[in-house]
mmCIF file as Biopython writes it, N, C-alpha, C and O atoms, coordinates in Angstrom:
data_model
#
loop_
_atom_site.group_PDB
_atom_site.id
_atom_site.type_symbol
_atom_site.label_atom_id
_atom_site.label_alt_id
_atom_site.label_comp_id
_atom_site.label_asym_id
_atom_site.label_entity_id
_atom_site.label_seq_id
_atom_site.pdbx_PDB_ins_code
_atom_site.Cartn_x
_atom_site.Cartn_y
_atom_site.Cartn_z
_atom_site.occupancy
_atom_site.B_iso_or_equiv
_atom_site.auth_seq_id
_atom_site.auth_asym_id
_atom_site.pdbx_PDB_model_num
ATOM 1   N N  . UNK A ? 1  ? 98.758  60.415 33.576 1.0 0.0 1  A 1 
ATOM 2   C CA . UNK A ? 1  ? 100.047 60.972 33.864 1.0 0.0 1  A 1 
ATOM 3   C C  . UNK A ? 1  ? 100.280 62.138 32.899 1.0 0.0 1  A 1 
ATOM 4   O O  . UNK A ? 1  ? 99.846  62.074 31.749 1.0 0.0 1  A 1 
ATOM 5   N N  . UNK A ? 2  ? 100.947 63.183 33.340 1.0 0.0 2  A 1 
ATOM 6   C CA . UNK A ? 2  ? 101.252 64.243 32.219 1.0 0.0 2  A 1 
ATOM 7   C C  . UNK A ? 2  ? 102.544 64.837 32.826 1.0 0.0 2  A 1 
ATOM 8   O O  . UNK A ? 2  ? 102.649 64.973 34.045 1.0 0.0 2  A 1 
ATOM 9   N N  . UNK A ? 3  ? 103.556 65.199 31.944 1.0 0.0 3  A 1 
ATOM 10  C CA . UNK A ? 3  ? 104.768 66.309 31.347 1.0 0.0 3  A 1 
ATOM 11  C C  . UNK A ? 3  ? 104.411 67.496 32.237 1.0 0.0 3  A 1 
ATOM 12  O O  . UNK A ? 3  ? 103.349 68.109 32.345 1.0 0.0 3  A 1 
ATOM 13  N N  . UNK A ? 4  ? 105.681 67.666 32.894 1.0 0.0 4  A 1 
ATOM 14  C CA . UNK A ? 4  ? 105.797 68.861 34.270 1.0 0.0 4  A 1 
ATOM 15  C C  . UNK A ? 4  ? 105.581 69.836 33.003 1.0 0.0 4  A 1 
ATOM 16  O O  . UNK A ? 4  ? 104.792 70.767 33.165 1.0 0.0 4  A 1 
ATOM 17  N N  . UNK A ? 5  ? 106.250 69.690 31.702 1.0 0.0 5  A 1 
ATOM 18  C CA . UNK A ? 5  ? 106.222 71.003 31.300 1.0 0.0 5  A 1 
ATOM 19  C C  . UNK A ? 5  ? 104.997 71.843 30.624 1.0 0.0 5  A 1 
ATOM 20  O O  . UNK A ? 5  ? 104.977 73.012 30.238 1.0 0.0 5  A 1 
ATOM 21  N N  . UNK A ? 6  ? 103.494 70.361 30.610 1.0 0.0 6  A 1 
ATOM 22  C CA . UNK A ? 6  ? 102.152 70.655 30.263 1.0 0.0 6  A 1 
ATOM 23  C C  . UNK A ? 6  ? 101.800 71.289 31.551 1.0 0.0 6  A 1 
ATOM 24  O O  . UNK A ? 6  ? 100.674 71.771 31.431 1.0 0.0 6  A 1 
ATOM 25  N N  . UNK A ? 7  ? 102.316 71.510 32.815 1.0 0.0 7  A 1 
ATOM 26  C CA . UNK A ? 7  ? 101.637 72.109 34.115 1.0 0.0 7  A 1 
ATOM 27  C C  . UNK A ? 7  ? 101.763 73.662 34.372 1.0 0.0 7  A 1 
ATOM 28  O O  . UNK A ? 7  ? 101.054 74.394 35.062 1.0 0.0 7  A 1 
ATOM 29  N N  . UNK A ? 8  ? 103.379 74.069 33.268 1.0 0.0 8  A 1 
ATOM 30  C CA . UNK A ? 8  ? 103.389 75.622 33.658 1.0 0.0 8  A 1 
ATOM 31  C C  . UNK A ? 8  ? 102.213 76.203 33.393 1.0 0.0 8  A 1 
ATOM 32  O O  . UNK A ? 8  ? 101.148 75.654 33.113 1.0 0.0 8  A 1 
ATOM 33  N N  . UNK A ? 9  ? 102.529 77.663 33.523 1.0 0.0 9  A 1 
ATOM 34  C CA . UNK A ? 9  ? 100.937 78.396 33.047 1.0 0.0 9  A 1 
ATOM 35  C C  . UNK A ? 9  ? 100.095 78.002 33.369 1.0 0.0 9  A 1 
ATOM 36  O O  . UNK A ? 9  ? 99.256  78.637 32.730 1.0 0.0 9  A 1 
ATOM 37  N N  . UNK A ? 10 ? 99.473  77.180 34.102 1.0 0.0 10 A 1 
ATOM 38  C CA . UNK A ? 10 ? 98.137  76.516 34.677 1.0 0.0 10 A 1 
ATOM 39  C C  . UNK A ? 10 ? 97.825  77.493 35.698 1.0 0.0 10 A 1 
ATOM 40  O O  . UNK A ? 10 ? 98.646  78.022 36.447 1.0 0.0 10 A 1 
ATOM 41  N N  . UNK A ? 11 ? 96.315  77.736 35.665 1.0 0.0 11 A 1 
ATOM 42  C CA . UNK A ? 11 ? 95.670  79.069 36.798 1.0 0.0 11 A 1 
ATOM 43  C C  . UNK A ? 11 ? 95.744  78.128 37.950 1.0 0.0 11 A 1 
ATOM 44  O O  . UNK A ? 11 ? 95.775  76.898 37.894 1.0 0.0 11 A 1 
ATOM 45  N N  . UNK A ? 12 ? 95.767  78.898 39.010 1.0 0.0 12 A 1 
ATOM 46  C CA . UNK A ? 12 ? 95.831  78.277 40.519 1.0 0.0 12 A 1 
ATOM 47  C C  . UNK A ? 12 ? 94.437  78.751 41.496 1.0 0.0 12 A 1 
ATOM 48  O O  . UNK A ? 12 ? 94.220  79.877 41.943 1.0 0.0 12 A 1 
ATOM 49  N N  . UNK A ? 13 ? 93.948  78.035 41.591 1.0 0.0 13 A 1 
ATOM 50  C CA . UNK A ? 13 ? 93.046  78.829 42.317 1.0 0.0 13 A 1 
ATOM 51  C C  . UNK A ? 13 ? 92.505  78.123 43.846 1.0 0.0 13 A 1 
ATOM 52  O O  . UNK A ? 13 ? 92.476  76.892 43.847 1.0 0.0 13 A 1 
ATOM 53  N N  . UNK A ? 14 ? 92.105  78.789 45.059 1.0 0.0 14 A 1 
ATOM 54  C CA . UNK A ? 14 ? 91.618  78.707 46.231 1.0 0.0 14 A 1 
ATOM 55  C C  . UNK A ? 14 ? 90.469  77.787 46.141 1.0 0.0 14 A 1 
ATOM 56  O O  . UNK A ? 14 ? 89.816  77.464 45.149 1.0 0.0 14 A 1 
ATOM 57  N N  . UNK A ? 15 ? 90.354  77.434 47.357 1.0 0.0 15 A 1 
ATOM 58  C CA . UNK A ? 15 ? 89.868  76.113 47.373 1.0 0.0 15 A 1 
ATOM 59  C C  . UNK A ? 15 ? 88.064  77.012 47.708 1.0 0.0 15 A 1 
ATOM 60  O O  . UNK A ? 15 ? 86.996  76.407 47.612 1.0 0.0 15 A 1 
ATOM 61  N N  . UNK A ? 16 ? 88.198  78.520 48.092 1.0 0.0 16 A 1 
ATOM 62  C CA . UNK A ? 16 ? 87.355  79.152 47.915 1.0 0.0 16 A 1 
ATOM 63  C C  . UNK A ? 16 ? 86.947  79.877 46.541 1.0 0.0 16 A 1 
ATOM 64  O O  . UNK A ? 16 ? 86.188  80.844 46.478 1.0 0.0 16 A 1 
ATOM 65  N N  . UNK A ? 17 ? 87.614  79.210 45.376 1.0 0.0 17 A 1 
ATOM 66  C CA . UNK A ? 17 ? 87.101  79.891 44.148 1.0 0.0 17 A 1 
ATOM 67  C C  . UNK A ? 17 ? 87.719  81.348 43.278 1.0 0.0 17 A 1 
ATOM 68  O O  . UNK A ? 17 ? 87.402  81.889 42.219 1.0 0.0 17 A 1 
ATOM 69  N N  . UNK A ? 18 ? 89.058  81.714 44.658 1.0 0.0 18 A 1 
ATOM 70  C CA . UNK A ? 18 ? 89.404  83.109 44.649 1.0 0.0 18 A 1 
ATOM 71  C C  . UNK A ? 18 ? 90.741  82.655 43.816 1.0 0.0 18 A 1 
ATOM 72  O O  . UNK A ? 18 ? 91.460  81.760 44.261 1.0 0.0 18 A 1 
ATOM 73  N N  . UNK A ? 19 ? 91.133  83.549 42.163 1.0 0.0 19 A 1 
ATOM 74  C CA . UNK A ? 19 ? 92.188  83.816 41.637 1.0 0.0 19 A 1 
ATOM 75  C C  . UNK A ? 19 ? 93.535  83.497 42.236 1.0 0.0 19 A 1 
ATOM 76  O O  . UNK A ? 19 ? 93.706  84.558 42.836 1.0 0.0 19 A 1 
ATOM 77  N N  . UNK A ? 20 ? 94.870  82.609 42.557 1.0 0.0 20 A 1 
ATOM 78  C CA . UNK A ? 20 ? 95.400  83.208 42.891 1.0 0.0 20 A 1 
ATOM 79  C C  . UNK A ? 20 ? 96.761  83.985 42.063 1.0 0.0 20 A 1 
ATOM 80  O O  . UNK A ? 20 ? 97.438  84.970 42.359 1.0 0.0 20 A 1 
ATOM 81  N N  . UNK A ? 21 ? 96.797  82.890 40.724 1.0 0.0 21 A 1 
ATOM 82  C CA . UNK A ? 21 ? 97.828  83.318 40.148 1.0 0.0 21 A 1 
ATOM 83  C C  . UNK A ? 21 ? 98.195  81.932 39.013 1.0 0.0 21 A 1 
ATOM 84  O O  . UNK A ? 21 ? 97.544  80.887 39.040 1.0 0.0 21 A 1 
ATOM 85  N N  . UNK A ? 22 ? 99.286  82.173 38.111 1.0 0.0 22 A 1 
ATOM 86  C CA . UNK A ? 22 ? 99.923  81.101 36.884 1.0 0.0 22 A 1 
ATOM 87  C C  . UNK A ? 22 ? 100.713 80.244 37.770 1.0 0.0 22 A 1 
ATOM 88  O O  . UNK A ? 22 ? 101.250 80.871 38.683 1.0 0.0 22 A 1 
ATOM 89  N N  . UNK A ? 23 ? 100.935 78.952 37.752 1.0 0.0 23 A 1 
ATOM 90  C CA . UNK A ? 23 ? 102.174 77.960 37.827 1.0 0.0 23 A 1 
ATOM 91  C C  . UNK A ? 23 ? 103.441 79.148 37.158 1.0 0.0 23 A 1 
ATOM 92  O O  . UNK A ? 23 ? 103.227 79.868 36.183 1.0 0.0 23 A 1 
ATOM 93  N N  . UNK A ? 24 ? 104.349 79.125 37.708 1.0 0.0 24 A 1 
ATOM 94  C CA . UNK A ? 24 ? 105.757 79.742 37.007 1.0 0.0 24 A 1 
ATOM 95  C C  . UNK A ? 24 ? 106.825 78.941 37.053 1.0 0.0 24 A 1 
ATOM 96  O O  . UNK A ? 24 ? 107.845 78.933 36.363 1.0 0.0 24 A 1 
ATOM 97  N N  . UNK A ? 25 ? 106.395 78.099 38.165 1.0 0.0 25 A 1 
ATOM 98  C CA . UNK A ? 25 ? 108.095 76.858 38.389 1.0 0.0 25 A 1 
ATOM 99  C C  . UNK A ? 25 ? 107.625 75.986 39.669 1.0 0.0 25 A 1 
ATOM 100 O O  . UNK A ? 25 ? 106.688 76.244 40.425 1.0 0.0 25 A 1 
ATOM 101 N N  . UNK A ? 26 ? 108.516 74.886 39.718 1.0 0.0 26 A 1 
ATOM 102 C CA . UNK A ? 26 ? 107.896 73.291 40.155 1.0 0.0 26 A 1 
ATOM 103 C C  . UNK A ? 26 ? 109.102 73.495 40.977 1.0 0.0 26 A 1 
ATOM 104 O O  . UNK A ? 26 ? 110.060 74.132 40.541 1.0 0.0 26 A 1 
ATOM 105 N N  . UNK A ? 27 ? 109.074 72.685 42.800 1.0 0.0 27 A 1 
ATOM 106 C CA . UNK A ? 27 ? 110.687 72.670 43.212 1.0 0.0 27 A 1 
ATOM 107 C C  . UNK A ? 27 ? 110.488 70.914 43.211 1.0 0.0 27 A 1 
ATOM 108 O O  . UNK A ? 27 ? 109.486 70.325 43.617 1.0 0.0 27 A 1 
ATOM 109 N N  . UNK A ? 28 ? 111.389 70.457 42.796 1.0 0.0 28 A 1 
ATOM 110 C CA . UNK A ? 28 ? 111.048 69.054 42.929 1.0 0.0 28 A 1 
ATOM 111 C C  . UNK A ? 28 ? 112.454 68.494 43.580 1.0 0.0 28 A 1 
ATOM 112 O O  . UNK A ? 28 ? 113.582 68.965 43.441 1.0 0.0 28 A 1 
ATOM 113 N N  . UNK A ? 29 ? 111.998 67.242 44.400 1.0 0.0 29 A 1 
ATOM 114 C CA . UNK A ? 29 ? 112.325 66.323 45.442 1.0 0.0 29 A 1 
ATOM 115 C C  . UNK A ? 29 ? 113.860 65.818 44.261 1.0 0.0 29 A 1 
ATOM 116 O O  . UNK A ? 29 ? 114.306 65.457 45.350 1.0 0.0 29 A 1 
ATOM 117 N N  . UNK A ? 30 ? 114.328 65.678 43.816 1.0 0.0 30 A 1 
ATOM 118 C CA . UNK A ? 30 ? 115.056 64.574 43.536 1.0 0.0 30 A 1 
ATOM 119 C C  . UNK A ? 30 ? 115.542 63.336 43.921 1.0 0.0 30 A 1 
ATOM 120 O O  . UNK A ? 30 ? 115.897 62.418 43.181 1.0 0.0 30 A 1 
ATOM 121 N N  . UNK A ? 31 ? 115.529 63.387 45.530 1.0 0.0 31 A 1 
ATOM 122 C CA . UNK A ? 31 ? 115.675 61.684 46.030 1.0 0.0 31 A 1 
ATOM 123 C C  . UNK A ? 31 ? 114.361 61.089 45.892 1.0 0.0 31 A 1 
ATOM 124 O O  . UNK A ? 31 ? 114.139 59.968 45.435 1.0 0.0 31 A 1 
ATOM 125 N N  . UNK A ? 32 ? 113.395 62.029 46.375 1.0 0.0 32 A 1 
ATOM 126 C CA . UNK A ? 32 ? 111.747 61.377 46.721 1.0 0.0 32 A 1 
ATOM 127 C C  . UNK A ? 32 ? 111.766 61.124 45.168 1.0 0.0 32 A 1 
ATOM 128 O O  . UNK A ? 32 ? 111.318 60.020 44.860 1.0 0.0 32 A 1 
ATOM 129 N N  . UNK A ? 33 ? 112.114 61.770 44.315 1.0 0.0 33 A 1 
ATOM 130 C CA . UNK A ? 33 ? 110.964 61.503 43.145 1.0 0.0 33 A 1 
ATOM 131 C C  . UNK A ? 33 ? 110.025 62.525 42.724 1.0 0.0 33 A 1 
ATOM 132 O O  . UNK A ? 33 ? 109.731 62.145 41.591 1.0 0.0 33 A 1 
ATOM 133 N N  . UNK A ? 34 ? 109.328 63.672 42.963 1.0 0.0 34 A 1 
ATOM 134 C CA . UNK A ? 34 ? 108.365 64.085 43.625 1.0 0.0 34 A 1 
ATOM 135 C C  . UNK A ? 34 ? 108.160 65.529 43.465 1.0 0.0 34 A 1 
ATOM 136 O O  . UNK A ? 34 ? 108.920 66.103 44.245 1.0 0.0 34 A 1 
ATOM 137 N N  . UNK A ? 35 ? 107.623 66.165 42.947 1.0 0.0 35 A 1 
ATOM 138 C CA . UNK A ? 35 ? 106.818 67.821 43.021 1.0 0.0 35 A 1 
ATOM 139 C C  . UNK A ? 35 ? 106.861 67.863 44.415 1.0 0.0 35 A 1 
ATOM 140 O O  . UNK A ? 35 ? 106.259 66.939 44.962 1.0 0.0 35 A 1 
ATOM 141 N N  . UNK A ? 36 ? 107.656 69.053 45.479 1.0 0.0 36 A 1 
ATOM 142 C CA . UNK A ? 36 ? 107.183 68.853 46.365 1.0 0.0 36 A 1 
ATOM 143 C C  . UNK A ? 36 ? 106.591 70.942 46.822 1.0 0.0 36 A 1 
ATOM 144 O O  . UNK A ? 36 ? 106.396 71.389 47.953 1.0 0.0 36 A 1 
ATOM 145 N N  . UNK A ? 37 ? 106.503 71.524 45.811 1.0 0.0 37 A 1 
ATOM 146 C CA . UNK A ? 37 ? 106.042 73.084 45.836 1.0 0.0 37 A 1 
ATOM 147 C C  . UNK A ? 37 ? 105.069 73.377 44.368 1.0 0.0 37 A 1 
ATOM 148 O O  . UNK A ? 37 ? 104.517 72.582 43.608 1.0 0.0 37 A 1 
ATOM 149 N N  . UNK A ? 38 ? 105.113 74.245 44.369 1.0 0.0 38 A 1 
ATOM 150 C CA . UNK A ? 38 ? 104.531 74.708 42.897 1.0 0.0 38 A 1 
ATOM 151 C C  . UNK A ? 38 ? 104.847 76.837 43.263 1.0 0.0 38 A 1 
ATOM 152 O O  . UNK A ? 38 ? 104.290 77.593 44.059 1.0 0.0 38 A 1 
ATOM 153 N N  . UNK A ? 39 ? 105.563 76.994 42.599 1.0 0.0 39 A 1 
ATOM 154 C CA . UNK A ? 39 ? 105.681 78.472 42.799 1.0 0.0 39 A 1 
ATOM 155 C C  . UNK A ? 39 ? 104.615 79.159 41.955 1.0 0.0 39 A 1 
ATOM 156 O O  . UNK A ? 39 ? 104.389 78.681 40.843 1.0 0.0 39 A 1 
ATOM 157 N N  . UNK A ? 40 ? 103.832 80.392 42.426 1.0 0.0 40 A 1 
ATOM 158 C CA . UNK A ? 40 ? 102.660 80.660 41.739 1.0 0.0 40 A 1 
ATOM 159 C C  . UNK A ? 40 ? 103.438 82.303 41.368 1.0 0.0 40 A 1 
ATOM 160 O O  . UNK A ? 40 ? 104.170 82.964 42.104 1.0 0.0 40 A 1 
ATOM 161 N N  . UNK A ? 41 ? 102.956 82.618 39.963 1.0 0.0 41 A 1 
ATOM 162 C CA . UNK A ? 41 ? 103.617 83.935 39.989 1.0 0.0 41 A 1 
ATOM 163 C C  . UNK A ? 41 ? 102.186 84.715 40.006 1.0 0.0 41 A 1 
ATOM 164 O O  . UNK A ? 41 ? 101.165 84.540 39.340 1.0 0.0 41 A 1 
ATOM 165 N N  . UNK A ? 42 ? 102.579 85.823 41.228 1.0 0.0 42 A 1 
ATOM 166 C CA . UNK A ? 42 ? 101.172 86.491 41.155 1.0 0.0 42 A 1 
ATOM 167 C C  . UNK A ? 42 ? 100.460 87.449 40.636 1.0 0.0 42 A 1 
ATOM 168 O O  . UNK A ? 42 ? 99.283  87.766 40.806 1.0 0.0 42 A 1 
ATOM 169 N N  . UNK A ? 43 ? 101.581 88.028 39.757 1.0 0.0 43 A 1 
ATOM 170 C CA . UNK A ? 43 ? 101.093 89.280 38.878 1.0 0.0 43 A 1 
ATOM 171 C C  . UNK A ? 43 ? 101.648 88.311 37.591 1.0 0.0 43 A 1 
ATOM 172 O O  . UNK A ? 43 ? 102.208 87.216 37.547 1.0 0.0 43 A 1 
ATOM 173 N N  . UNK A ? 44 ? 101.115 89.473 36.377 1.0 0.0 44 A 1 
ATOM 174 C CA . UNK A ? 44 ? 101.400 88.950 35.140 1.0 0.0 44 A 1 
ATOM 175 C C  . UNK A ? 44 ? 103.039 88.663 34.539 1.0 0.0 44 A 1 
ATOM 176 O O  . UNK A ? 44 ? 103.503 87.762 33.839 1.0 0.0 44 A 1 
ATOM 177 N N  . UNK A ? 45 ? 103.585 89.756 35.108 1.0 0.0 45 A 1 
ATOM 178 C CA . UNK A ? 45 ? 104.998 89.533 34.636 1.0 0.0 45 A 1 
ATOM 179 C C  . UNK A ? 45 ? 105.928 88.579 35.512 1.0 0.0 45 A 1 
ATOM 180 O O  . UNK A ? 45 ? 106.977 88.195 34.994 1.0 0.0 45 A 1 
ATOM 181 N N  . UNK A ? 46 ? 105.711 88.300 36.400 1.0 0.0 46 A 1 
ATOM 182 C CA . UNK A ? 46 ? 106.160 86.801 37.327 1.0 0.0 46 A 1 
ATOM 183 C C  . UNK A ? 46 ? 107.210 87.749 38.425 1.0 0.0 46 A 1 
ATOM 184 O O  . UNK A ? 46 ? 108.180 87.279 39.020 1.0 0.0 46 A 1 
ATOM 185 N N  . UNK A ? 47 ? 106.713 89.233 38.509 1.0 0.0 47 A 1 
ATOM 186 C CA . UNK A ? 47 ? 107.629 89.700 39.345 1.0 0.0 47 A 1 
ATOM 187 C C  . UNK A ? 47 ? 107.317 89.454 40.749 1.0 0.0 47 A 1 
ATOM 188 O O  . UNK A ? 47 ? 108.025 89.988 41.603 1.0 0.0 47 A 1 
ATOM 189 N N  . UNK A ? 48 ? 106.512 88.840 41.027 1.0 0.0 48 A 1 
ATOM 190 C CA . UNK A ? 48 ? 105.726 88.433 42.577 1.0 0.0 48 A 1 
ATOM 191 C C  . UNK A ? 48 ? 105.276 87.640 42.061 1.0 0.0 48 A 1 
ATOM 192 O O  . UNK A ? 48 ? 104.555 87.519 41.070 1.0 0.0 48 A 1 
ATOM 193 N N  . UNK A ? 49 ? 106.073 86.520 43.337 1.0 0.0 49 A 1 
ATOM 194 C CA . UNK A ? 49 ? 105.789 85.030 43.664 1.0 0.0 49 A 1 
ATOM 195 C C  . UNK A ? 49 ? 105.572 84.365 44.576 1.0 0.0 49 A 1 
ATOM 196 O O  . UNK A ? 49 ? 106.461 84.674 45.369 1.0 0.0 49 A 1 
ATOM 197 N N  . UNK A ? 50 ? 104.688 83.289 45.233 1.0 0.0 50 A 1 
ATOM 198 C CA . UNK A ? 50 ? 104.040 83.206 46.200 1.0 0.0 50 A 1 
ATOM 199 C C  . UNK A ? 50 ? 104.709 81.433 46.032 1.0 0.0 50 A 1 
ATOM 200 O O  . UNK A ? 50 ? 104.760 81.005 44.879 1.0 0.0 50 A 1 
ATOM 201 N N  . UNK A ? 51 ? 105.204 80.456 47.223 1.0 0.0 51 A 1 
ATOM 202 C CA . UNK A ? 51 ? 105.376 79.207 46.787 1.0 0.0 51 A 1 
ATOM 203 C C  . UNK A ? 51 ? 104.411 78.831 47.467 1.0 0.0 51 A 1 
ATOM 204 O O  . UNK A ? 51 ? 104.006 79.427 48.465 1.0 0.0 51 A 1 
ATOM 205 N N  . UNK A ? 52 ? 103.876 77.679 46.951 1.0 0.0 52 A 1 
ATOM 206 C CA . UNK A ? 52 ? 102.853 76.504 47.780 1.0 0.0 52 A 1 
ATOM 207 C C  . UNK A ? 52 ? 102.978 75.312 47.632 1.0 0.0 52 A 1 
ATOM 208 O O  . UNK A ? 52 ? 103.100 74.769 46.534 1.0 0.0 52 A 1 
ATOM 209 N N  . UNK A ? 53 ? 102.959 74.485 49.205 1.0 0.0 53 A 1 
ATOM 210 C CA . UNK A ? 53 ? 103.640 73.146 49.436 1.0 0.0 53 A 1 
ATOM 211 C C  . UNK A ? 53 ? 102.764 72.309 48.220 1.0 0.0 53 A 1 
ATOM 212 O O  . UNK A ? 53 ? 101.684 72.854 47.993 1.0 0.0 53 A 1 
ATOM 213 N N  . UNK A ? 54 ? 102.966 71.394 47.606 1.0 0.0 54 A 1 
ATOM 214 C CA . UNK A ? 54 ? 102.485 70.844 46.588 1.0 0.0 54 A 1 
ATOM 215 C C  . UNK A ? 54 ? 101.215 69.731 47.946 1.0 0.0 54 A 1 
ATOM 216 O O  . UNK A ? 54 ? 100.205 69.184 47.504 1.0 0.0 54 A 1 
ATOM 217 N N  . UNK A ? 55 ? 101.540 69.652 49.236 1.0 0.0 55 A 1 
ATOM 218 C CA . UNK A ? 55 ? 100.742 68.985 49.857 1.0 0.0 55 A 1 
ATOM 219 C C  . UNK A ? 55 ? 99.161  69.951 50.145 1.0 0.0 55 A 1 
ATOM 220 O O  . UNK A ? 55 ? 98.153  69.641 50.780 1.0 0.0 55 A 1 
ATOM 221 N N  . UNK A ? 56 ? 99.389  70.764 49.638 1.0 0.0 56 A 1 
ATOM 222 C CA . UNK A ? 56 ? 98.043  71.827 49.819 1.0 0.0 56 A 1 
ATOM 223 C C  . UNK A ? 56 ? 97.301  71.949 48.406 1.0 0.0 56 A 1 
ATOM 224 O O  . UNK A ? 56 ? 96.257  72.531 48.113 1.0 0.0 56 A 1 
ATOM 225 N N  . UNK A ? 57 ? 98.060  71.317 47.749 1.0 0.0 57 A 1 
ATOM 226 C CA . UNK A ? 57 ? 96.892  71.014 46.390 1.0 0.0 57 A 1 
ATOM 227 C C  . UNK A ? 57 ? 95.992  69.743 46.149 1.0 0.0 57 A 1 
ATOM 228 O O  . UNK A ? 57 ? 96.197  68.539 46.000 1.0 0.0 57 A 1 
ATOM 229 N N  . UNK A ? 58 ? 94.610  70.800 46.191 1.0 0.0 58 A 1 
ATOM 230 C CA . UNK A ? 58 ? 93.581  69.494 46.405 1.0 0.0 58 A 1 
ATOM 231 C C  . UNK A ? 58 ? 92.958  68.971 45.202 1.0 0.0 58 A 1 
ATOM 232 O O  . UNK A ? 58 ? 92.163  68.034 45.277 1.0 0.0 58 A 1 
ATOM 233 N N  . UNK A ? 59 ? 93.296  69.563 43.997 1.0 0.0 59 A 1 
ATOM 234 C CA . UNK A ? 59 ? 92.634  68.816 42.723 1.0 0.0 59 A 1 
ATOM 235 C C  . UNK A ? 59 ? 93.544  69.830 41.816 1.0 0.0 59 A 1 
ATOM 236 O O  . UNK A ? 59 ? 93.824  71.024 41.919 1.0 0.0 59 A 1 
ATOM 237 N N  . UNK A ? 60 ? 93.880  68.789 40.871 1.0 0.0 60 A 1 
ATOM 238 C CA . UNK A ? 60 ? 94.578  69.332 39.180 1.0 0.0 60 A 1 
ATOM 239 C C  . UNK A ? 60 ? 94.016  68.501 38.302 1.0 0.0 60 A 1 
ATOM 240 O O  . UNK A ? 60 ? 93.776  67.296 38.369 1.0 0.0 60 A 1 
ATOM 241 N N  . UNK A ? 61 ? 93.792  69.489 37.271 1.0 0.0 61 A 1 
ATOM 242 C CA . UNK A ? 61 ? 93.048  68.883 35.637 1.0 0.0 61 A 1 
ATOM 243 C C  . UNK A ? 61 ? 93.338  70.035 35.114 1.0 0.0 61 A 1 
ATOM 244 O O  . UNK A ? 61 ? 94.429  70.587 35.255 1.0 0.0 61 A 1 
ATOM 245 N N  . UNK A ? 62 ? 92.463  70.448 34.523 1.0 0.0 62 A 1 
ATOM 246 C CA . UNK A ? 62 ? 92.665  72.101 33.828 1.0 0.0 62 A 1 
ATOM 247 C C  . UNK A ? 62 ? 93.388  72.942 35.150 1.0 0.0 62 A 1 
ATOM 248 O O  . UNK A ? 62 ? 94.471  73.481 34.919 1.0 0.0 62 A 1 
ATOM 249 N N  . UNK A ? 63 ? 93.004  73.019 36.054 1.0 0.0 63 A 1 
ATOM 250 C CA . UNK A ? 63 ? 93.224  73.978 36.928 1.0 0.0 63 A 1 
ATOM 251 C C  . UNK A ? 63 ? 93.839  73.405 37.922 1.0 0.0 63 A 1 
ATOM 252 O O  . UNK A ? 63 ? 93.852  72.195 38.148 1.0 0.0 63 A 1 
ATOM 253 N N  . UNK A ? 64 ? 94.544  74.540 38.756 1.0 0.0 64 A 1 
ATOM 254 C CA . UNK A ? 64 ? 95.016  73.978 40.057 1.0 0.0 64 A 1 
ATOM 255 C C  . UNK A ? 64 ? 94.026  74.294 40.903 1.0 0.0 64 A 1 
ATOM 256 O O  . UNK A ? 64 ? 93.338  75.214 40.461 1.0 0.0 64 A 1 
ATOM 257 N N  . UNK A ? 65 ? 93.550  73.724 42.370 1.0 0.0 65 A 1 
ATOM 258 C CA . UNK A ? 65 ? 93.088  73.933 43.597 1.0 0.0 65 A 1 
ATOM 259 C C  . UNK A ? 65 ? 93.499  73.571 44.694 1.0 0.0 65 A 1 
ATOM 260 O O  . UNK A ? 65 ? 93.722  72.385 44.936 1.0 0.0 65 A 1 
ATOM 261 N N  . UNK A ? 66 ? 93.673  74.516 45.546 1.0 0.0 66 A 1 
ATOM 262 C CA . UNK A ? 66 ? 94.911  74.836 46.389 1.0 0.0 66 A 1 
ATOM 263 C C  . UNK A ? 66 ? 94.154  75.232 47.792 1.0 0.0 66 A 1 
ATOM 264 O O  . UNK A ? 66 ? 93.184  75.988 47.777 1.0 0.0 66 A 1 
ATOM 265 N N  . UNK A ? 67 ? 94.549  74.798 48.720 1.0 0.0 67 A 1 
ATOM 266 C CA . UNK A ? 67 ? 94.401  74.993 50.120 1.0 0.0 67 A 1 
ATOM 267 C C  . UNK A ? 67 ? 95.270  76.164 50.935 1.0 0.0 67 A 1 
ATOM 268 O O  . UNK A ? 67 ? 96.298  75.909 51.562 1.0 0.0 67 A 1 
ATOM 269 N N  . UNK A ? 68 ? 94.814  77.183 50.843 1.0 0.0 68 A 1 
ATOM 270 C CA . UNK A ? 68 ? 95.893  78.395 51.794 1.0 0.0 68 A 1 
ATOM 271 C C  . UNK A ? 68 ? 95.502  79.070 52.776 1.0 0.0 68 A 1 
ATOM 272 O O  . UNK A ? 68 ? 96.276  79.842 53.342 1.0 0.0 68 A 1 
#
C-alpha cells in the first residue's frame, strides 16, 4: 500500500513504451473510496494536461503504465 502523495511526479508511460508525461493530480471517488483518474501534466510546467481513467492503468511501481 502507499500515500497518494508518494504517487505525484511519477512518469506515466504507454503501454507501448512511449513518454507520456508526470502524475500532477488524482480525481478520487469519495463514496467508492477510490482513485478513479490520474491527471498527467504533459509538458514540464503542468500547463497541458491530459486526464486518464485510472481503469486504463495497467501496472504501477516506479512508473505508471497506461493503456491509451
Amino acid at each position: 500500500m502507499r500515500r497518494i502523495s508518494e504517487l505525484y511526479d511519477m512518469y506515466v508511460y504507454s503501454t507501448d513504451g512511449i513518454f507520456i508525461g508526470l502524475v500532477y493530480d488524482m480525481i478520487f471517488d469519495d463514496v467508492e473510496g477510490r482513485v478513479v483518474a490520474l491527471v498527467v501534466s504533459l509538458d514540464e510546467k503542468g500547463r497541458e494536461k491530459r486526464t486518464v481513467p485510472y481503469s486504463s492503468v495497467r501496472a504501477c511501481g516506479d512508473i505508471y503504465i497506461v493503456s491509451v
